[in-house]
C-alpha positions as a printed Julia matrix, in Angstrom:
426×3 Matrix{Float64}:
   0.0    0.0     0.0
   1.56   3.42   -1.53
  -0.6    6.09   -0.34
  -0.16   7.2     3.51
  -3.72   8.5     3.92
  -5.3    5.38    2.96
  -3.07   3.08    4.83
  -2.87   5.91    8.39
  -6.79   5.38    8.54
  -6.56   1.76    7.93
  -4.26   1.94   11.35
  -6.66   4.32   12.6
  -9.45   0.9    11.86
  -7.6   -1.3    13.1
  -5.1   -0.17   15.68
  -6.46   2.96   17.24
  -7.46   2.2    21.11
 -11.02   2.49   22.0
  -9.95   5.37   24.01
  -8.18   7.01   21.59
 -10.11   9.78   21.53
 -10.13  10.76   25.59
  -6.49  10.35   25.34
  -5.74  12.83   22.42
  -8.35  15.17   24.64
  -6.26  14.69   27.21
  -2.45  15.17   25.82
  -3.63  18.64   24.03
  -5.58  20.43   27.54
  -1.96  19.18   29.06
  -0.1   20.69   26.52
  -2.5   23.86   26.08
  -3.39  22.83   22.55
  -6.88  25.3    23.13
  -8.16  27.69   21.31
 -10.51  30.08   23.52
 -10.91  27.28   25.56
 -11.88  24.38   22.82
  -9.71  21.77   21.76
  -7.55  22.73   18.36
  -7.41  19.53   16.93
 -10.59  16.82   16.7
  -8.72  14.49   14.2
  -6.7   11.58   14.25
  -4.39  12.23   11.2
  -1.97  15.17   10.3
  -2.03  16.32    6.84
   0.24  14.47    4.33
   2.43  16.11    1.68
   4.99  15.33   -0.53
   8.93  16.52   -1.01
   7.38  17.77   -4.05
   4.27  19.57   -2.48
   6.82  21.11    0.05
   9.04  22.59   -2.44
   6.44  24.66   -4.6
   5.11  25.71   -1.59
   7.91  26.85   -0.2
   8.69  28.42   -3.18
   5.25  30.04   -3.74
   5.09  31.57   -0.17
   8.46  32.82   -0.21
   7.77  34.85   -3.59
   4.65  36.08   -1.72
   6.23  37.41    1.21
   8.58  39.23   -1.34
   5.46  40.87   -3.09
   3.84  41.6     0.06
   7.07  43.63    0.94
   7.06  45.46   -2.46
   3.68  46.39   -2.4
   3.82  47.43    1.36
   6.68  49.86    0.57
   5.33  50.76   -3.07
   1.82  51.85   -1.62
   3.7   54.78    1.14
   5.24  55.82   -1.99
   2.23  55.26   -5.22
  -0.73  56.94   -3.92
  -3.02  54.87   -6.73
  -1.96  51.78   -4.71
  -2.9   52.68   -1.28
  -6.09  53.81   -2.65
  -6.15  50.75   -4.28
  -5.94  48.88   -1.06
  -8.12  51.2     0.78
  -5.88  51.83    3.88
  -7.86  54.22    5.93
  -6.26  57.84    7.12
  -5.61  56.41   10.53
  -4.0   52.78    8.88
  -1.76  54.81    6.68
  -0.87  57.64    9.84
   0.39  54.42   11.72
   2.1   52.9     8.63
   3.93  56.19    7.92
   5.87  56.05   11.14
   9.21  55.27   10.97
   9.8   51.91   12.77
  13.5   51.89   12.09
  14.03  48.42   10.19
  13.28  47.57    6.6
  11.02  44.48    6.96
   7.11  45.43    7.63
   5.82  41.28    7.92
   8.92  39.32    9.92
   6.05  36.64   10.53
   3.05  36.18    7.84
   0.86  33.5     6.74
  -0.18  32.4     3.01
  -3.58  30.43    3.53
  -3.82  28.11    0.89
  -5.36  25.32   -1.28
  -2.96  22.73   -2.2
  -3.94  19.83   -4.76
  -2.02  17.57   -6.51
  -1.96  19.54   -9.82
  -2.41  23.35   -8.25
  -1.81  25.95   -5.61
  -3.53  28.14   -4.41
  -3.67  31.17   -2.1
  -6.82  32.44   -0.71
  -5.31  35.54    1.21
  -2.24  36.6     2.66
  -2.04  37.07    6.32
   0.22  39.81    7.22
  -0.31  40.83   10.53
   1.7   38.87   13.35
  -1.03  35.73   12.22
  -1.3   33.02   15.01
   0.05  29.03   14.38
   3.28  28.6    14.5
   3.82  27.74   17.94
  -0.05  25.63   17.59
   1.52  23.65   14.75
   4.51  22.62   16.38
   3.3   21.28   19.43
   0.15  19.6    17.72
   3.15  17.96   15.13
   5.11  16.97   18.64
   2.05  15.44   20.19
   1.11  13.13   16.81
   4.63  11.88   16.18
   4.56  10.46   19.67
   1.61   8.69   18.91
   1.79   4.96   18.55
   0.18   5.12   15.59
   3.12   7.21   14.23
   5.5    4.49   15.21
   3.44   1.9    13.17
   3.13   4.46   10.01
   7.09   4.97    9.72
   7.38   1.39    9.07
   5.94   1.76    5.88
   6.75   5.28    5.54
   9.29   8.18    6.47
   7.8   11.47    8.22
   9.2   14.57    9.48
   6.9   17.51   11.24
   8.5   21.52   10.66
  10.06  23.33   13.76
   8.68  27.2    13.17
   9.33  27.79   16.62
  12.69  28.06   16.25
  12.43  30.07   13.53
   9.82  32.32   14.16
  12.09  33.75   17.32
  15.24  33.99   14.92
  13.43  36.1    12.9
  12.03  38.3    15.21
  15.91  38.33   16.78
  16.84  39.51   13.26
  14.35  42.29   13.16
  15.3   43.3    16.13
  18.95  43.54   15.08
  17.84  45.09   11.76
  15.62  47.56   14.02
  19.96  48.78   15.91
  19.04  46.62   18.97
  22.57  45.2    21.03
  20.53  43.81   23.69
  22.0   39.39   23.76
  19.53  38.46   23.8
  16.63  40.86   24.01
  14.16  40.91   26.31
  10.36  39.75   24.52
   6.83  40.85   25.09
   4.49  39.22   23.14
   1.72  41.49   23.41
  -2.5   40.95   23.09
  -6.04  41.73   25.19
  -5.76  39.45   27.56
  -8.72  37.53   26.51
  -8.32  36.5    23.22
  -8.47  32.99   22.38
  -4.81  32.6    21.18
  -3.65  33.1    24.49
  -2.75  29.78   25.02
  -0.16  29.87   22.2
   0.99  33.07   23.63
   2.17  30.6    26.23
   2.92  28.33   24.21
   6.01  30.81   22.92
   6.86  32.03   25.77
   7.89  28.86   27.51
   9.58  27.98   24.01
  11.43  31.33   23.69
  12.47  31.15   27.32
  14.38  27.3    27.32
  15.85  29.02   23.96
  17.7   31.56   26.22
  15.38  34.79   25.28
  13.26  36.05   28.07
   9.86  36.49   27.36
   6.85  37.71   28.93
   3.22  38.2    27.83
   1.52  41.67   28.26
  -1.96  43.04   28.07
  -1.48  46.15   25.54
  -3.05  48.37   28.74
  -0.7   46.97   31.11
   2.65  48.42   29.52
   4.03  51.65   30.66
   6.0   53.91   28.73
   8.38  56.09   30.61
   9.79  58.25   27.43
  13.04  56.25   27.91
  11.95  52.57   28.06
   8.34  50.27   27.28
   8.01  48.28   30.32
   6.13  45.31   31.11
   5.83  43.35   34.08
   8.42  45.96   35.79
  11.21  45.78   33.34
  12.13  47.19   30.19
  11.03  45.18   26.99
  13.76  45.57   23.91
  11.83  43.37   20.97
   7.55  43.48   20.84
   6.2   40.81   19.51
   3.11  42.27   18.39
   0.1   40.37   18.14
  -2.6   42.87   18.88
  -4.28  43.72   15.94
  -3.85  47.15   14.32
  -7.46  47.24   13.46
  -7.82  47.5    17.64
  -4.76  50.04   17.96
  -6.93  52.15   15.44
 -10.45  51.01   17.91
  -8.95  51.36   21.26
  -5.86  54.16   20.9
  -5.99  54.84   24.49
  -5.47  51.64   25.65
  -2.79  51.22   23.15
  -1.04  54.74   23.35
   2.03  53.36   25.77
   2.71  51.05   23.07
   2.35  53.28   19.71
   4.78  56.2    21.62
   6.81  54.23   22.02
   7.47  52.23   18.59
   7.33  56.31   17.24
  10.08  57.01   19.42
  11.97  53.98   18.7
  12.34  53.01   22.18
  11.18  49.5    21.47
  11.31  47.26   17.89
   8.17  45.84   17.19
   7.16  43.19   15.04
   4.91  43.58   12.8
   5.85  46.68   12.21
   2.77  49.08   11.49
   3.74  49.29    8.21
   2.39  45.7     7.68
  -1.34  46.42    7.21
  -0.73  47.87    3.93
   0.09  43.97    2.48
  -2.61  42.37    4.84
  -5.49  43.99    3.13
  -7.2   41.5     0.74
  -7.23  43.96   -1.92
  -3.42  43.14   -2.11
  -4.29  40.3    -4.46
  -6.58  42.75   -6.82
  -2.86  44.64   -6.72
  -1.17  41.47   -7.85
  -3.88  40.29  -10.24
  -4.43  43.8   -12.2
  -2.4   44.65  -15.46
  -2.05  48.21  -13.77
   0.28  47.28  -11.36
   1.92  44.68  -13.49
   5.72  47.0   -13.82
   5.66  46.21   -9.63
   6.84  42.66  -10.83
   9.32  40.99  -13.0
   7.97  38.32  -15.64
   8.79  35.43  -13.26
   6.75  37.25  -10.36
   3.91  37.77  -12.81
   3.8   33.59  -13.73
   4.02  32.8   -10.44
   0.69  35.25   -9.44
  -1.12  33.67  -12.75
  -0.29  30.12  -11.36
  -1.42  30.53   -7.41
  -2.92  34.11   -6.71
  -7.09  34.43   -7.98
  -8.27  36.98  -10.07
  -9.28  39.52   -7.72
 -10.98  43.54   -7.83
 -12.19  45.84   -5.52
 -15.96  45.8    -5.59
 -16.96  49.25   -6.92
 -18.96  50.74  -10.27
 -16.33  50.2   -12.38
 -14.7   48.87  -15.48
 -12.08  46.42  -15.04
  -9.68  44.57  -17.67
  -9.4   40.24  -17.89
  -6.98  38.67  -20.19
  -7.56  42.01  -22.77
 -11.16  42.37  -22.23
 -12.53  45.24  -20.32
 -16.08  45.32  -18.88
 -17.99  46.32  -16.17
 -17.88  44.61  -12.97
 -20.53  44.9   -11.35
 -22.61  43.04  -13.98
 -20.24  40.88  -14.38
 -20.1   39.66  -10.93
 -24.1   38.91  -11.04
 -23.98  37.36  -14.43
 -21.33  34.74  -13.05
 -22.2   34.39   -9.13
 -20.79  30.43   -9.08
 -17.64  31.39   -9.93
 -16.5   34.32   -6.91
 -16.75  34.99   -3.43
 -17.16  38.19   -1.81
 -14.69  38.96    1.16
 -14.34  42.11    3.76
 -11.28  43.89    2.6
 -10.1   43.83    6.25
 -11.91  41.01    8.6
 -10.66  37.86    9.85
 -12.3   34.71   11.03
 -14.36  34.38    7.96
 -16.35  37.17    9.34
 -18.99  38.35    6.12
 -17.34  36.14    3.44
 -20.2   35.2     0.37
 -19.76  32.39   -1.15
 -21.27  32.82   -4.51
 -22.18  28.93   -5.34
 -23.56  28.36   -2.0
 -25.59  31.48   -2.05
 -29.35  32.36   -4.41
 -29.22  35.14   -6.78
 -30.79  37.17   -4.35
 -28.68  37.06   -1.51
 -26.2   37.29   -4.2
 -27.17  40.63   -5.0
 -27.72  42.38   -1.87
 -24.4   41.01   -1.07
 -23.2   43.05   -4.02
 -24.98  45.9    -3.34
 -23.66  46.22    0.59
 -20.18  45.91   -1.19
 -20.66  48.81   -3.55
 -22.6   50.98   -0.52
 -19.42  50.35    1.49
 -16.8   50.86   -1.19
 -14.24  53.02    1.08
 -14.16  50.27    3.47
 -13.87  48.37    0.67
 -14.62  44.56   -0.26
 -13.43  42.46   -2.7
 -14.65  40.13   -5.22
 -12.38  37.14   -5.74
 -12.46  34.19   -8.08
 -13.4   30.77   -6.71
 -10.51  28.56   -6.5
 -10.72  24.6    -6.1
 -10.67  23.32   -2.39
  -9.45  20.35   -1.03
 -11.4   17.47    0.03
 -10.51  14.48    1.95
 -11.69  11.8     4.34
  -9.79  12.83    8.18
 -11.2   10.52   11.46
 -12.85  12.69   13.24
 -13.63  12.35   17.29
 -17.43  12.64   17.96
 -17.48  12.27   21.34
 -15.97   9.49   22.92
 -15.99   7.49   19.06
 -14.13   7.74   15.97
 -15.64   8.83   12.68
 -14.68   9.66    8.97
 -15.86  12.71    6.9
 -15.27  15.1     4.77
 -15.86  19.17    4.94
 -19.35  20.06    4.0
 -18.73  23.21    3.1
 -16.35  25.6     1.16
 -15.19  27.92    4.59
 -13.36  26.22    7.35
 -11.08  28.05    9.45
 -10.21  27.87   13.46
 -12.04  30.9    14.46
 -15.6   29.9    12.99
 -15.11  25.95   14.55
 -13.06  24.23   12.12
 -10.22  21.91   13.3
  -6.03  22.41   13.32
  -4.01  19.51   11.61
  -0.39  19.21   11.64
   1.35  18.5     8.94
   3.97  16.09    7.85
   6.17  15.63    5.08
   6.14  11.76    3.89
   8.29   8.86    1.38
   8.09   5.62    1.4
  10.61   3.24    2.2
């Protein structure tokens, strides 16, 4: 037997302990594998690519990250592209401060569709976006699984480390930022309630045993002397920001200590400020429209036909596809199946419209909130092919397999964390 998914949940038939679902309940509230208090992960099997999956991936992402960086630094510069992106007057006051280093996304996510024959993206998430220290531990927890043990007889598998890597790179910001400090002190900083806080911990312990001291700080609870940020009654050299910017721009007051004093360059801070420009979703109508096309080289531009989806700005307007021009607005009713409609700036699935699961009518009030709200801005994207495969589930105390009923699954609306795992055969 060749492929790993079919033969793991053969294991998972015939070798999984009736308990096997208490126990993985059990190793992940141990291990803080929550998320606002529910369990991350509710199936049995990590998610299975190839050496060949990794490496366009990689590739792919890395280019991404590149073009997130262009754009972000194009945009303070162009302003047709920050219009374009619709970065509020208080988004692009905070992105206009200096931070003092180059980089404005040290750690982003590319969410993604990956099939055997195609990849992907569905947005790029440029703003501090939580997992890395989720995946690691929920990789650590499966490959001390028994079943594990039985699956590398057949088959090799290795789990990724970002861990490690996430706190290098914020140690490199931080020395890109002029900060001496060996090693500098961390604050990873959020509202105290937020349902990430357990990975929040998660780092912290992690960045600790790696030698870098690091606390976790309420945004209202730092203090900012005009020399130093402090938090927990010591100064902080490197924030690891994780508070949204949207809530800096919401809640300035309770964020002013920390905003003074990345102005005043008292403190790096990853993200910078500057990063919100990329993490719009209108970024991809950037990538995707001929009129920004002399942003990229002709390599960048294959790589955005292959894996980014055709994607505008909702608004009354003409737009150009593969040398047509039209207007949109029509065009999005005539062909409904084929795009979703997306918040320019929410997370969490919050207002997404999935054309194809949605009747004409819906469809077009949908439309019409999108044009009504055009300086907040939404976007139109094109549908892209999703992923579907069998995982065994835990319902309850028992063990069952199925597949996603629907086209939207993320953590934050109830969906389900996987690890992944790179596997060969023998």
């Amino acid at each position: 037997m060749t492929d790993p998914i079919v033969y793991w949940n053969l294991l998972v038939r015939t070798h999984a302990a009736p308990a096997a679902c208490d126990d993985l309940a059990d190793r992940m509230r141990e291990r803080r594998l929550t998320f606002g208090g529910r369990l991350l992960c509710p199936f049995l099997r990590p998610f299975f690519l190839t050496d060949a999956d990794e490496g366009r991936v990689a590739r792919a992402a890395e280019t991404l990250w590149t073009l997130g960086e262009r754009v972000a630094a194009a945009a303070l510069k162009e302003p047709a592209v920050l219009r374009e992106l619709c970065v509020s007057g208080e988004e692009e006051r905070l992105a206009r401060i200096d931070p003092g280093c180059p980089i404005a996304s040290t750690a982003a996510r590319a969410d993604a569709f990956l099939l055997p024959g195609s990849l992907r993206f569905a947005e790029y998430n440029a703003e501090s976006p939580a997992g890395p220290g989720y995946a690691q531990r929920l990789a650590e927890l499966f490959d001390g699984e028994p079943l594990m043990a039985r699956f590398r007889e057949r088959f090799d598998a290795r789990f990724y480390t970002p861990i490690e890597r996430l706190l290098d790179a914020l140690v490199a910001s931080y020395r890109d930022w002029g900060g001496k400090a060996s090693p500098p002190r961390i604050a990873i900083v959020d509202w105290r309630d937020v349902p990430t806080w357990s990975e929040f911990e998660l780092l912290r312990d992690a960045f600790t045993a790696l030698g870098v001291p690091t606390v976790i700080a309420d945004p209202r609870d730092l203090v900012y002397d005009g020399k130093a940020l402090i938090a927990e009654g010591s100064p902080v050299d490197l924030v690891y920001r994780r508070v949204l910017i949207n809530d800096i721009v919401a809640r300035a007051g309770d964020c002013r200590a920390l905003v003074n004093a990345y102005a005043a360059r008292a403190v790096a801070v990853a993200n910078t400020l500057r990063c919100k420009v990329a993490h719009k979703k209108a970024f991809f109508a950037v990538l995707t429209d001929d009129d920004y096309a002399r942003l990229f080289d002709a390599g960048e531009l294959e790589l955005i036909r292959r894996h980014v989806p055709w994607t505008r700005v909702v608004r009354e307007r003409h737009v150009t596809r593969d040398g047509r021009r039209f207007d949109l607005i029509p065009y999005l009713r005539e062909h409904r199946d084929r795009f979703v409609l997306k918040p320019n700036d929410e997370y969490g699935g919050t207002g997404v419209t999935l054309g194809w699961e949605t009747d004409a009518r819906a469809w077009d009030d949908a439309i019409a909130l999108a044009v009504k709200e055009s300086d907040r801005g939404w976007v139109a994207q094109e549908r892209i092919e999703i992923r579907r495969e069998p995982f065994p589930r835990c319902e309850g105390d028992r063990i069952d397999t199925r597949l996603s009923a629907t086209g939207l699954a993320n953590v934050t609306s109830g969906g389900g964390q996987v690890p992944a795992f790179v596997v060969r055969s023998h």
